[in-house]
gemmi code that builds the backbone of each chain (N, CA, C; Angstrom):
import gemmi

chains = {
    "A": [
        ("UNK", (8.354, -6.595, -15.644), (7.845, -6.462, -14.273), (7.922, -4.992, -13.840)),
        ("UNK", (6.844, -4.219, -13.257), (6.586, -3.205, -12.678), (7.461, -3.120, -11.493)),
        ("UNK", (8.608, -1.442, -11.658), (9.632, -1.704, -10.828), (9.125, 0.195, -10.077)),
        ("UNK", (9.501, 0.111, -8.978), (9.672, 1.191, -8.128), (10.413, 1.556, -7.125)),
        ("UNK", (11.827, 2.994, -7.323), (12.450, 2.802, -6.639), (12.381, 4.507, -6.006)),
        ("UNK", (12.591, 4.345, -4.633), (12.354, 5.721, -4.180), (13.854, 5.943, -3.668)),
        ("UNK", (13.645, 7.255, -3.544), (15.100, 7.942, -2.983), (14.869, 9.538, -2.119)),
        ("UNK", (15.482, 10.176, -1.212), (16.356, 8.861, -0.264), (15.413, 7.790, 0.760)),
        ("UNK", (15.794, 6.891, 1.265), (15.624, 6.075, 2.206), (15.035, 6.525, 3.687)),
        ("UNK", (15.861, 7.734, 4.058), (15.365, 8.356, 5.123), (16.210, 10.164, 4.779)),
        ("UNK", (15.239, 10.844, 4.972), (15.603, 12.236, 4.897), (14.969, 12.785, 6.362)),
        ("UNK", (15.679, 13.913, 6.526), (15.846, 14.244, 8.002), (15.961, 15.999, 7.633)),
        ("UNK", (15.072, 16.734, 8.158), (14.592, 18.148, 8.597), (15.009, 19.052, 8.849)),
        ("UNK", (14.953, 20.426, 9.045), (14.835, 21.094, 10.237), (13.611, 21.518, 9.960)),
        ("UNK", (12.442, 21.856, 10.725), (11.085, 22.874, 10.754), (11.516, 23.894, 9.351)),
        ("UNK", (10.658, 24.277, 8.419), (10.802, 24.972, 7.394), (11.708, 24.983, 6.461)),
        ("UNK", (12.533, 24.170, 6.494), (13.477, 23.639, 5.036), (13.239, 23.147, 4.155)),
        ("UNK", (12.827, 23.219, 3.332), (11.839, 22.471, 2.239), (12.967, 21.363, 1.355)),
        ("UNK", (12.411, 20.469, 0.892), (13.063, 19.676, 0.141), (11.984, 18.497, -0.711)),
        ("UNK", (12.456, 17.581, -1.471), (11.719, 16.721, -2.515), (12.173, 15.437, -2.369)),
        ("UNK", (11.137, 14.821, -2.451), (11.215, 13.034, -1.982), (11.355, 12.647, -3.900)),
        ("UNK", (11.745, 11.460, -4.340), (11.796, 11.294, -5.943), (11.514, 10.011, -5.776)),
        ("UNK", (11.025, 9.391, -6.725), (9.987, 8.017, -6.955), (10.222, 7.970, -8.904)),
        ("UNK", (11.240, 7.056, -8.601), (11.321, 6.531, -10.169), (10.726, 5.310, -10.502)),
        ("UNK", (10.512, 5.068, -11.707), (9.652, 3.921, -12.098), (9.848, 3.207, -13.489)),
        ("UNK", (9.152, 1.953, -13.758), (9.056, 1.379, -14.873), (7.776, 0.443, -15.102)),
        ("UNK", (7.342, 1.018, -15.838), (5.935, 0.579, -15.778), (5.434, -0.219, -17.342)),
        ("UNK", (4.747, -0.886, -17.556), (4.233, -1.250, -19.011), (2.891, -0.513, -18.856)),
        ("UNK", (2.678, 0.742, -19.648), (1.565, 1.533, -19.416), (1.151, 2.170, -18.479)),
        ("UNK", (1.075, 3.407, -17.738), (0.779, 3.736, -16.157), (-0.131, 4.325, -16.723)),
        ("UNK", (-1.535, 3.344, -15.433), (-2.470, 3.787, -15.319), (-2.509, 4.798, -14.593)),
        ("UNK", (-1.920, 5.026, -13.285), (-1.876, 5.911, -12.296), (-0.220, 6.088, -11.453)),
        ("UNK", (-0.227, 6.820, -10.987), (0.633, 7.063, -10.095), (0.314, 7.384, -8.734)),
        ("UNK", (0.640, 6.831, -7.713), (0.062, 7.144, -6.373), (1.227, 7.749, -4.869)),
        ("UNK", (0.523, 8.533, -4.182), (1.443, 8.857, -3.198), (0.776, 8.611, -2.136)),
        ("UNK", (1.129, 7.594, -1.066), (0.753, 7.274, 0.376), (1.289, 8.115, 1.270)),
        ("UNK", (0.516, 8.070, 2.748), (1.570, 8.486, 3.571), (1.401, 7.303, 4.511)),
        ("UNK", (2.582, 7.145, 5.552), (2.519, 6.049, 6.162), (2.950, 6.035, 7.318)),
        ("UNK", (1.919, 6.591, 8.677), (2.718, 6.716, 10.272), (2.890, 5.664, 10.817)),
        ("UNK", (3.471, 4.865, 11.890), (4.202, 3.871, 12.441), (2.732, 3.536, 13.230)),
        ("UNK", (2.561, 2.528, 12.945), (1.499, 1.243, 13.486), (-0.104, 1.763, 12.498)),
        ("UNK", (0.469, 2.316, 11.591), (-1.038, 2.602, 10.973), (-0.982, 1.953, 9.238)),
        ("UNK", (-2.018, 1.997, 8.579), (-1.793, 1.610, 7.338), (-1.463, 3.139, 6.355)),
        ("UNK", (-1.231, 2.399, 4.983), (-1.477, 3.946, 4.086), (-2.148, 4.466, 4.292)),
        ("UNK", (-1.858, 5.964, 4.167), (-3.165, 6.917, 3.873), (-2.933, 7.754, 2.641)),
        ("UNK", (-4.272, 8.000, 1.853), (-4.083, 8.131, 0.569), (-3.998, 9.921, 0.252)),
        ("UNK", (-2.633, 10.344, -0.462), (-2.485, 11.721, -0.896), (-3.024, 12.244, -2.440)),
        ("UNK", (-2.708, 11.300, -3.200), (-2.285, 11.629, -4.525), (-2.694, 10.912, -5.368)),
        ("UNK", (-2.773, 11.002, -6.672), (-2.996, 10.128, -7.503), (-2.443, 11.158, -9.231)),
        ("UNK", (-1.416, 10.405, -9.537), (-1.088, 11.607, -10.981), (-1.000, 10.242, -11.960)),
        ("UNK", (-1.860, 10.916, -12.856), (-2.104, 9.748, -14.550), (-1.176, 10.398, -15.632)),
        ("UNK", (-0.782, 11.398, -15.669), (-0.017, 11.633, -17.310), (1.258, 12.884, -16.630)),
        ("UNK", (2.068, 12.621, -17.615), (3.272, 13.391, -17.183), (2.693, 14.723, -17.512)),
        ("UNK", (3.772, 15.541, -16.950), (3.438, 17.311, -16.758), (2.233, 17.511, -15.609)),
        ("UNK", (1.439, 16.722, -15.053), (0.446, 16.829, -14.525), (1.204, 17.438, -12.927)),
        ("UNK", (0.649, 18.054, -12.118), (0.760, 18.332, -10.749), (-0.321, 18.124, -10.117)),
        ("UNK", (0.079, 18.160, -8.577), (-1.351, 18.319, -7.793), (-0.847, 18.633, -6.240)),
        ("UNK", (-1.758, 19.185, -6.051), (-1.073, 20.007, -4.233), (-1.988, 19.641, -3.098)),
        ("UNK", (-1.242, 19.756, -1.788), (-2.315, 19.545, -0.529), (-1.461, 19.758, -0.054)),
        ("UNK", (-1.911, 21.147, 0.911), (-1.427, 21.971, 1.818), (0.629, 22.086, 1.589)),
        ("UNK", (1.311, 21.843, 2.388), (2.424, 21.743, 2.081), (3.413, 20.757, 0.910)),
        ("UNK", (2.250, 20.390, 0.753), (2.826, 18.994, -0.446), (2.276, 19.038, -1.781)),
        ("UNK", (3.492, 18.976, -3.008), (3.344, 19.321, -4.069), (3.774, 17.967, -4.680)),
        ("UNK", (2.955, 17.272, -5.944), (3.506, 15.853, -6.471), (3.390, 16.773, -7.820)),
        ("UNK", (4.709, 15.651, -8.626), (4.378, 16.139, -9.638), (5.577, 14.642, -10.680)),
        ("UNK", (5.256, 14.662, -12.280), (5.165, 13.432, -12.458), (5.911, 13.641, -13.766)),
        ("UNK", (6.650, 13.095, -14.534), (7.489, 12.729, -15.836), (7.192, 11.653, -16.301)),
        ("UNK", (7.843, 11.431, -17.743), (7.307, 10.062, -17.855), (8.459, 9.059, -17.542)),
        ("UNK", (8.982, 9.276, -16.407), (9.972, 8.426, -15.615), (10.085, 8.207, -14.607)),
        ("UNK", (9.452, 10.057, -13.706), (9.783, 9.581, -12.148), (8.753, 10.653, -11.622)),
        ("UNK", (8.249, 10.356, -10.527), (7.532, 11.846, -9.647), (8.441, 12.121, -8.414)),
        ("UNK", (8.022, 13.554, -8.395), (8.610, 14.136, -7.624), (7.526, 14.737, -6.327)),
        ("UNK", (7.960, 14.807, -5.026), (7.087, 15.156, -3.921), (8.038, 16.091, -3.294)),
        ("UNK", (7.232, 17.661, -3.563), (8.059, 19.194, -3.182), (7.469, 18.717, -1.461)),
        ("UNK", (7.938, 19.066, -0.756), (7.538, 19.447, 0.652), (8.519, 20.474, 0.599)),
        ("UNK", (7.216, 21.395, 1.175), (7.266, 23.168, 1.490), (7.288, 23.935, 2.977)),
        ("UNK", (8.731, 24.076, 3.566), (8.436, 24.574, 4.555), (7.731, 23.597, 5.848)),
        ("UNK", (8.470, 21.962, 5.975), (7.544, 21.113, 6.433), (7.618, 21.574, 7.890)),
        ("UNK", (6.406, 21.075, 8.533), (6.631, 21.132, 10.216), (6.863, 19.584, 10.630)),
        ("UNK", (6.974, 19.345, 12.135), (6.958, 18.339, 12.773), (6.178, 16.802, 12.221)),
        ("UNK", (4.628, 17.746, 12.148), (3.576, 16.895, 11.550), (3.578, 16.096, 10.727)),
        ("UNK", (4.567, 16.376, 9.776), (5.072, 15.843, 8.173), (5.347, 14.213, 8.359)),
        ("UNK", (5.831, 14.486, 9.712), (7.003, 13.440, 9.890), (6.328, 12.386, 9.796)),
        ("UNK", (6.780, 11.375, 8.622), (6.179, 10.199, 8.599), (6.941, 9.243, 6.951)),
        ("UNK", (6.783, 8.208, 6.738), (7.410, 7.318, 5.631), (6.384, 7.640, 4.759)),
        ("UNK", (6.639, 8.080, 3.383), (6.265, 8.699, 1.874), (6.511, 7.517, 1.340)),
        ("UNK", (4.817, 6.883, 0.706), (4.951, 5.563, -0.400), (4.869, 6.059, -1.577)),
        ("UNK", (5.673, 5.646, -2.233), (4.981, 5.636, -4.400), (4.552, 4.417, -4.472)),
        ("UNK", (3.634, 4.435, -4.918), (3.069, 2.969, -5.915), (2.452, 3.457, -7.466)),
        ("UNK", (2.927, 2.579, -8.456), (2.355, 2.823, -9.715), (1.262, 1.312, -9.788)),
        ("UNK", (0.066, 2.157, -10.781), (-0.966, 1.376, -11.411), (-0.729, 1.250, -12.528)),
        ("UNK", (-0.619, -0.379, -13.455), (-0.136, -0.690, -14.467), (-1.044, -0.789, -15.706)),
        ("UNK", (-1.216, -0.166, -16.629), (-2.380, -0.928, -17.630), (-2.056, -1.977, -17.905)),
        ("UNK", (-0.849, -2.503, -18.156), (-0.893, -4.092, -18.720), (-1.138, -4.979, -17.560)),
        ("UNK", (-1.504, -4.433, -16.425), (-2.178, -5.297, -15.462), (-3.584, -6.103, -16.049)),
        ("UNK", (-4.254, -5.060, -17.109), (-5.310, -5.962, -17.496), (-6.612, -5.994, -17.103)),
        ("UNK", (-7.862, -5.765, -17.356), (-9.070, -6.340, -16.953), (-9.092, -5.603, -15.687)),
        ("UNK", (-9.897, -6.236, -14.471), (-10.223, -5.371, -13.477), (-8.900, -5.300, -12.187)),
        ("UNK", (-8.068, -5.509, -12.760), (-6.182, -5.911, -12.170), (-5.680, -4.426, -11.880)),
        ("UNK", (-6.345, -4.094, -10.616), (-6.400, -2.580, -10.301), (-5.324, -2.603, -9.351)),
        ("UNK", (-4.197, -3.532, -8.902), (-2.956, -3.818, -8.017), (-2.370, -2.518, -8.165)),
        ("UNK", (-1.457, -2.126, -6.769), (-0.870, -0.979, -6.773), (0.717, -1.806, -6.953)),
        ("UNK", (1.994, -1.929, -6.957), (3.207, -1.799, -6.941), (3.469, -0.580, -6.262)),
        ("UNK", (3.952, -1.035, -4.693), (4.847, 0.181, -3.848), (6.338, -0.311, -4.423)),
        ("UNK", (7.069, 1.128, -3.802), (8.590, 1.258, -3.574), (8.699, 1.074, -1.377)),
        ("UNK", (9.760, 1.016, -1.787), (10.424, 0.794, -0.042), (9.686, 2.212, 0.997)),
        ("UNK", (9.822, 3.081, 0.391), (9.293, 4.741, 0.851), (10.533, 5.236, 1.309)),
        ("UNK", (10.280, 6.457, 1.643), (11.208, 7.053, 2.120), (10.794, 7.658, 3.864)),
        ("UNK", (11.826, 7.231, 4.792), (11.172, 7.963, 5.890), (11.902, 9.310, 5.973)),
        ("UNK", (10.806, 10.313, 6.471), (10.861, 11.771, 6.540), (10.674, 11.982, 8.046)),
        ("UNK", (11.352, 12.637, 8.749), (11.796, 13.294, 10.129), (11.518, 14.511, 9.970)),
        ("UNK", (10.847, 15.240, 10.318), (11.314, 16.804, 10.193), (11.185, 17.542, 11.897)),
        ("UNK", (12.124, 18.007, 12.313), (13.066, 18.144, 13.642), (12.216, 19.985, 13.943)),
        ("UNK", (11.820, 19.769, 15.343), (11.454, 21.248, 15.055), (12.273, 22.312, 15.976)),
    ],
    "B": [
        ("UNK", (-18.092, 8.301, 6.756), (-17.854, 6.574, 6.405), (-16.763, 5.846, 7.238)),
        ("UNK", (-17.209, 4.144, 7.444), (-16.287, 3.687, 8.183), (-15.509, 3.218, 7.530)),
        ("UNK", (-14.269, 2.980, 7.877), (-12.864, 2.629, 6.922), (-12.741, 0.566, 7.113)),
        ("UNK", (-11.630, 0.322, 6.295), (-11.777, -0.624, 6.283), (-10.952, -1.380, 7.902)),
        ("UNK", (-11.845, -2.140, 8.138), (-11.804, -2.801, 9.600), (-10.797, -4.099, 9.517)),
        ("UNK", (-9.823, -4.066, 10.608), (-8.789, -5.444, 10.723), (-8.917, -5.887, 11.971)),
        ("UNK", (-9.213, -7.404, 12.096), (-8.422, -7.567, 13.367), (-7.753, -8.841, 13.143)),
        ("UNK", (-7.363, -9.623, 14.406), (-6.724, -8.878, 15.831), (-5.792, -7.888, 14.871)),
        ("UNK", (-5.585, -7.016, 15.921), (-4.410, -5.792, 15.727), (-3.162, -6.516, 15.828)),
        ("UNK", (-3.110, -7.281, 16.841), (-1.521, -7.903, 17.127), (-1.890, -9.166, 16.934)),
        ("UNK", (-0.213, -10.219, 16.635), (-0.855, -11.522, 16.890), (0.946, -12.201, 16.561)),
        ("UNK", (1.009, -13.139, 18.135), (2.029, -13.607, 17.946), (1.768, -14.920, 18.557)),
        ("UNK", (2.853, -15.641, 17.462), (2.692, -17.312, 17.605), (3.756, -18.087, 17.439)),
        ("UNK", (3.794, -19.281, 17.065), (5.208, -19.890, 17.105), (5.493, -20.562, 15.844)),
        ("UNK", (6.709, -20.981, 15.395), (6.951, -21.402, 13.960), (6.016, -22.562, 14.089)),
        ("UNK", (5.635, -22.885, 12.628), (4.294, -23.947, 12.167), (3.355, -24.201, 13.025)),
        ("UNK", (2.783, -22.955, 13.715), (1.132, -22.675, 14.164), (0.818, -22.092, 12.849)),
        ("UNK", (-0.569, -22.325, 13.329), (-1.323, -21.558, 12.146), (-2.204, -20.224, 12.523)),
        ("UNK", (-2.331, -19.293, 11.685), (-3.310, -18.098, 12.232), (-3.932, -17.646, 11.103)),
        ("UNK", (-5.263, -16.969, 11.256), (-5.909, -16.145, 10.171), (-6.232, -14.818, 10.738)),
        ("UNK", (-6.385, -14.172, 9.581), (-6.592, -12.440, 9.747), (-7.691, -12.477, 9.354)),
        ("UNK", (-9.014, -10.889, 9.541), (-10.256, -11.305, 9.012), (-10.052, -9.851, 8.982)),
        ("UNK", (-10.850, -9.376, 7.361), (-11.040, -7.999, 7.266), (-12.647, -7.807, 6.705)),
        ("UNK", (-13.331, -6.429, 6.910), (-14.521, -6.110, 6.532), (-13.597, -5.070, 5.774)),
        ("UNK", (-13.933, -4.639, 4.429), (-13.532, -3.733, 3.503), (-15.134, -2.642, 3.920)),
        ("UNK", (-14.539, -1.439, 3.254), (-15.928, -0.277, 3.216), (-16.987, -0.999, 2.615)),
        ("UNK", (-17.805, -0.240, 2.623), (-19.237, -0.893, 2.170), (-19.774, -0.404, 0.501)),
        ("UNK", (-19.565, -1.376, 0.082), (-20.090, -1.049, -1.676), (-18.431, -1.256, -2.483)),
        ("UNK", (-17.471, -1.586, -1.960), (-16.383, -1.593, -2.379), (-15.859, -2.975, -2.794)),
        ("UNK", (-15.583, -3.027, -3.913), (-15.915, -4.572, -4.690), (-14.802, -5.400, -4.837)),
        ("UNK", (-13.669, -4.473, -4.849), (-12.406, -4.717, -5.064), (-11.805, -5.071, -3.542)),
        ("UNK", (-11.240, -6.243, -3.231), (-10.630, -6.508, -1.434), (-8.986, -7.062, -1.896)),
        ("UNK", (-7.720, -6.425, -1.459), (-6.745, -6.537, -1.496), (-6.237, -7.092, -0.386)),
        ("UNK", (-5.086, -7.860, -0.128), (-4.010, -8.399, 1.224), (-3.038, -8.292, 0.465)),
        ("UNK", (-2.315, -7.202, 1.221), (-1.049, -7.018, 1.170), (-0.032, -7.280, 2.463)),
        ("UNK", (1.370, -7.617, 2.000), (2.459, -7.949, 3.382), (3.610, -6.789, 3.195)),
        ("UNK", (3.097, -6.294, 4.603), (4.937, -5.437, 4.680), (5.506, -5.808, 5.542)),
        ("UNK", (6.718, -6.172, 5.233), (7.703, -6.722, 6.253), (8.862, -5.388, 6.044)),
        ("UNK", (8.869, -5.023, 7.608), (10.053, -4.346, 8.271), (10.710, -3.619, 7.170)),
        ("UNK", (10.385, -2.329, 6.890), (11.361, -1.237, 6.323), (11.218, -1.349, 4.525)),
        ("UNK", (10.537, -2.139, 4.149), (10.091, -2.605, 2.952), (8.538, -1.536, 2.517)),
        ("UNK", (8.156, -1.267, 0.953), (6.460, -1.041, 0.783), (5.662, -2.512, 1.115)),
        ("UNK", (4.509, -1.981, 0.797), (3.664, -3.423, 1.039), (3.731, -4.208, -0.554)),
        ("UNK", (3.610, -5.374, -0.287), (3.597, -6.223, -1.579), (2.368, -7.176, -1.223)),
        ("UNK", (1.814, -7.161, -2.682), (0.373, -7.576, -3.055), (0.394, -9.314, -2.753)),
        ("UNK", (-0.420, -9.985, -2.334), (-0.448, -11.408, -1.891), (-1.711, -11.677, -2.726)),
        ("UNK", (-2.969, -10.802, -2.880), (-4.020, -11.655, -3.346), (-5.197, -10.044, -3.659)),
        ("UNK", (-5.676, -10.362, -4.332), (-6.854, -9.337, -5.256), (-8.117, -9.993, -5.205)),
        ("UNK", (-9.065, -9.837, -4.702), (-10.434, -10.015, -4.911), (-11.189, -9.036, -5.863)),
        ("UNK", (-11.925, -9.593, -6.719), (-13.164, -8.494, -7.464), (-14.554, -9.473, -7.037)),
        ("UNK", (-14.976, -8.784, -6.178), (-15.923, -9.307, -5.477), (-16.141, -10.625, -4.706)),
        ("UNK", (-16.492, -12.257, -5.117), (-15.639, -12.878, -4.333), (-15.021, -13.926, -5.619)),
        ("UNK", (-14.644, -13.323, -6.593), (-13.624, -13.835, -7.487), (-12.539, -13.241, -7.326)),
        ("UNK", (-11.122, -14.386, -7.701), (-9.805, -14.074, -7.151), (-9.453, -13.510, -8.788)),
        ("UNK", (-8.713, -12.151, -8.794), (-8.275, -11.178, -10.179), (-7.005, -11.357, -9.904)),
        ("UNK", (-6.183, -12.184, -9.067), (-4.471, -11.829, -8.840), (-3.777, -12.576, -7.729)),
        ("UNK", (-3.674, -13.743, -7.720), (-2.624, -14.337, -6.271), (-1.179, -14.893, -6.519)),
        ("UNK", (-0.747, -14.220, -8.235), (0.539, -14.834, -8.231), (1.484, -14.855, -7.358)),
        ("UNK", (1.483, -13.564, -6.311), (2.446, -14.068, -5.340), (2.339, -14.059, -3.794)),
        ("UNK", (1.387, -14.813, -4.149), (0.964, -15.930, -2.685), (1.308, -16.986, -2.363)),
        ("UNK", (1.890, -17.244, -1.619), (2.633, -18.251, -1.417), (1.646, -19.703, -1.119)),
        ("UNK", (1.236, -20.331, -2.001), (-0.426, -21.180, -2.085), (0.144, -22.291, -1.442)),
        ("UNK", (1.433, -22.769, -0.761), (1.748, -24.095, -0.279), (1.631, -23.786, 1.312)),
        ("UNK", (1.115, -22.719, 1.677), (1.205, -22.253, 3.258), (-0.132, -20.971, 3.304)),
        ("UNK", (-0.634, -20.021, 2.679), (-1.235, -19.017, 2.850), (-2.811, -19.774, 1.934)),
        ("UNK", (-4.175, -19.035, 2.535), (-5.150, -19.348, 1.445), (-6.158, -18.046, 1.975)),
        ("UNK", (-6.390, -17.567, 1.122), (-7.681, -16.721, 1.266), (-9.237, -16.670, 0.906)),
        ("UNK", (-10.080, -16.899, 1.215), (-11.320, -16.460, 0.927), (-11.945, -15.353, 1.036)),
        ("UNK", (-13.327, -15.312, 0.508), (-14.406, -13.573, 0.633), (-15.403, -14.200, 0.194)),
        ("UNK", (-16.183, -14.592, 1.402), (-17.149, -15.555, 0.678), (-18.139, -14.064, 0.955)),
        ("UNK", (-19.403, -14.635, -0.223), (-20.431, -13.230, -0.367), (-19.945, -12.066, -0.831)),
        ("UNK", (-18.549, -11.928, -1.303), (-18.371, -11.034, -1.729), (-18.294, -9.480, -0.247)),
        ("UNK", (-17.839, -9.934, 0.509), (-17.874, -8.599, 1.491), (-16.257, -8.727, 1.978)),
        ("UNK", (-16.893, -9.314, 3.628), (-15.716, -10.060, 4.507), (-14.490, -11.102, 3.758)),
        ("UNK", (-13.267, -10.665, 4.176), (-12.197, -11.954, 3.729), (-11.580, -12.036, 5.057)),
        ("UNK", (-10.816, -13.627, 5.161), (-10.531, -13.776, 5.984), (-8.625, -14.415, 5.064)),
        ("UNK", (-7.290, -14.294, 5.689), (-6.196, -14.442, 5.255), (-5.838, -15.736, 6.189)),
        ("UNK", (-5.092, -16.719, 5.839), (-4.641, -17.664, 6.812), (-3.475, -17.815, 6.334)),
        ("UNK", (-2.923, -18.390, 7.633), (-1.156, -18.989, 7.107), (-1.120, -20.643, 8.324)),
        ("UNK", (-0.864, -21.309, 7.227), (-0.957, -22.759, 8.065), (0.189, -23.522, 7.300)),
        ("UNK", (1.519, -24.264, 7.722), (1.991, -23.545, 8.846), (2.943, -22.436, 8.735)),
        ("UNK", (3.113, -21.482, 9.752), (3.724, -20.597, 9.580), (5.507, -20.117, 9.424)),
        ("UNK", (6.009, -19.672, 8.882), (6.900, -19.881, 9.151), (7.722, -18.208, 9.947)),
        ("UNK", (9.295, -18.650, 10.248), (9.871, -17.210, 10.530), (9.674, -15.657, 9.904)),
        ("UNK", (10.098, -15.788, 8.144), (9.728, -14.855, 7.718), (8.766, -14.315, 7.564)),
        ("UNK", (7.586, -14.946, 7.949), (6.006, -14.526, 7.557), (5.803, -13.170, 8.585)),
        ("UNK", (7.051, -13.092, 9.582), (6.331, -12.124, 10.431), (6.371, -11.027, 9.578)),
        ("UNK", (5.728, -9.587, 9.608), (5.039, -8.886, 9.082), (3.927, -8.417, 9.215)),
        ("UNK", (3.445, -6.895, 9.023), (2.496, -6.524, 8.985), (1.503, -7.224, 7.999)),
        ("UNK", (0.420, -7.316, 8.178), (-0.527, -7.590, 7.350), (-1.728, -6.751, 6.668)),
        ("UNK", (-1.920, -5.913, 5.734), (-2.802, -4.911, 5.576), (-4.026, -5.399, 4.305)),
        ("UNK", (-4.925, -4.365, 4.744), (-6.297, -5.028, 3.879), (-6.506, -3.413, 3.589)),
        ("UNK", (-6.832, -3.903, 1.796), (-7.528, -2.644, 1.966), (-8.661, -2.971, 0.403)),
        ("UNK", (-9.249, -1.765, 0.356), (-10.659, -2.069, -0.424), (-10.472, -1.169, -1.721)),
        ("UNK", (-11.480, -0.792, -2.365), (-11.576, 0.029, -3.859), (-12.926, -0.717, -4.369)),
        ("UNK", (-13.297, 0.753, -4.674), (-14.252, 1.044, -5.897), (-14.336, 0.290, -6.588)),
        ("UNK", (-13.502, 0.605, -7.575), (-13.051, 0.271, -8.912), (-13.962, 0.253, -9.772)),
        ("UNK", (-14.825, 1.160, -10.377), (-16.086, 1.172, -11.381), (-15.684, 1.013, -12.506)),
        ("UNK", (-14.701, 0.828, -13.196), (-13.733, 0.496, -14.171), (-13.004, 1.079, -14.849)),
        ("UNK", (-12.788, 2.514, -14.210), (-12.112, 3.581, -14.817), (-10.286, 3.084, -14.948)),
        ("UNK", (-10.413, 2.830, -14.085), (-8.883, 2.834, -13.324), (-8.565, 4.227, -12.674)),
        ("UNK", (-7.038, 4.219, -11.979), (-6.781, 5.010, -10.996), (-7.407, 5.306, -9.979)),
        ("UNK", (-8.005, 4.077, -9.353), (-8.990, 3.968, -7.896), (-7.971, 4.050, -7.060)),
        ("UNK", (-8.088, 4.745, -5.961), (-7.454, 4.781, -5.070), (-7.552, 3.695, -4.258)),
        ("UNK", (-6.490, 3.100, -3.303), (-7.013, 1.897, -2.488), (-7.157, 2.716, -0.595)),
        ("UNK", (-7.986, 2.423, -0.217), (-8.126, 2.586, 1.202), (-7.645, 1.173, 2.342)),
        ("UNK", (-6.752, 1.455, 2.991), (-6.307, 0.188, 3.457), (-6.533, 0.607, 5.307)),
        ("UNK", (-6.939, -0.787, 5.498), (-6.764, -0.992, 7.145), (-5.786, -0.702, 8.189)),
        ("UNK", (-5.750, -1.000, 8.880), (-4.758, -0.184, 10.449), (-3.472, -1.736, 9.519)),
        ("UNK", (-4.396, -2.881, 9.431), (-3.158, -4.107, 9.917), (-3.280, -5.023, 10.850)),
        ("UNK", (-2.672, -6.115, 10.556), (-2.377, -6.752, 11.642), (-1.037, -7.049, 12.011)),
        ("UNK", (-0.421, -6.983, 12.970), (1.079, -7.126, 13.102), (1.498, -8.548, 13.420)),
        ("UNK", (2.259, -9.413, 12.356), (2.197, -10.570, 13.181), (3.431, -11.237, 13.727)),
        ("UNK", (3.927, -11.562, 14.644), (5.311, -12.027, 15.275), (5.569, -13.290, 15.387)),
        ("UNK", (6.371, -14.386, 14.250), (6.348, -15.792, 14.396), (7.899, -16.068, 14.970)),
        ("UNK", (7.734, -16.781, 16.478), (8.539, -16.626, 17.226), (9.663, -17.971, 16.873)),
    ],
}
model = gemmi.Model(1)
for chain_id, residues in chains.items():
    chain = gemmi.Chain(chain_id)
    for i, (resn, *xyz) in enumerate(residues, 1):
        res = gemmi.Residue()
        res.name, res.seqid = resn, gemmi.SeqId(i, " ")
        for name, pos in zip(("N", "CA", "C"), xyz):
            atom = gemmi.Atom()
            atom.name, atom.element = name, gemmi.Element(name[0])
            atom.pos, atom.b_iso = gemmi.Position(*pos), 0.0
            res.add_atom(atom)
        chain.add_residue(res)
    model.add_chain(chain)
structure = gemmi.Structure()
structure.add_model(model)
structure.setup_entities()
């Protein structure tokens, strides 16, 4: 079974302190790797998407980047704006056929205090 | 482009009423997902559409929840009867999926539901 566990739970700010959200996993084959963001009364919104380890990818203050165990999400210098709950979900190949299901983790909520 | 559409937004009822959710996914998007997040949790998958064939409802709870997508567009989610834990957000969201894999999913606002 496709497992995803994020860490920490809730991380907390000051304006320009940078720090990294971590998203470990277990997957039978990863098709993809995904990073949501998630503000209070809204659904996901989509950041990321990393398929093979060593891979990176950036948007604006936010850096993902991926092993073949866990990804990592750099936030650089965050502001206020940031502030919101960070999803991982992995895409499984042994899902199969057109079995395009994501598997989230809990997320992590992010505060950043200005 | 318009995103994928939910309503009602809110919706509160009482243990063993019944209610349904109704979503329009984007347009040309073949793939229709319902997912449940309950309180401080990610969302977890309830049911997969590839067009209006079901690709995934192992964990749907089929003695209380049923979904359709008839025509392949619109789905509508029901829960008859309901119980306490069901409260939870309810989210819809859509995909491509041309068969590459690594489609991104685009998901709806939600519906929030409160079983009293």
């Amino acid at each position: 079974e496709d497992q995803v566990t994020q860490s920490p739970e809730a991380l907390r700010l000051q304006e320009g302190e940078s720090s990294s959200l971590n998203c470990s996993y277990t997957v039978s084959g990863l098709r993809g790797l995904f990073w949501y963001r998630q503000d209070p009364g809204k659904g996901p919104e989509f950041l990321f998407t990393l398929y093979s380890a060593g891979e990176e990818k950036e948007k604006e203050r936010l850096k993902a980047t991926l092993t073949k165990k866990e990804s990592f999400l750099h936030i650089t210098a965050p502001k206020p704006e940031d502030s919101a709950t960070y999803l991982c979900a992995v895409q499984a190949a042994s899902s199969g056929g057109s079995n395009y299901k994501l598997t989230f983790g809990k997320g992590t909520l992010l505060t950043v205090n200005p | 482009e318009a995103g994928v559409a939910q309503s009602p937004r809110y919706k509160i009822i009482e243990k063993r009423q019944s209610v349904a959710f109704w979503c329009n996914p984007i347009s040309g998007h073949a793939t229709l997902y319902w997912y449940q997040q309950i309180l401080g949790q990610g969302p977890k998958l309830l049911i997969q559409f590839q067009n209006n064939g079901v690709v995934d409802d192992s964990q749907l709870p089929k003695d209380r929840f049923s979904a359709e997508r008839l025509k392949g567009v619109d789905s509508t989610l029901k829960i008859q009867p309901a119980k306490l834990e069901d409260s939870a957000v309810y989210l819809c969201a859509s995909s491509s999926n041309r068969g590459r894999g690594g489609e991104k999913l685009f998901f709806g606002s939600g519906t929030q539901l409160s079983v009293l």
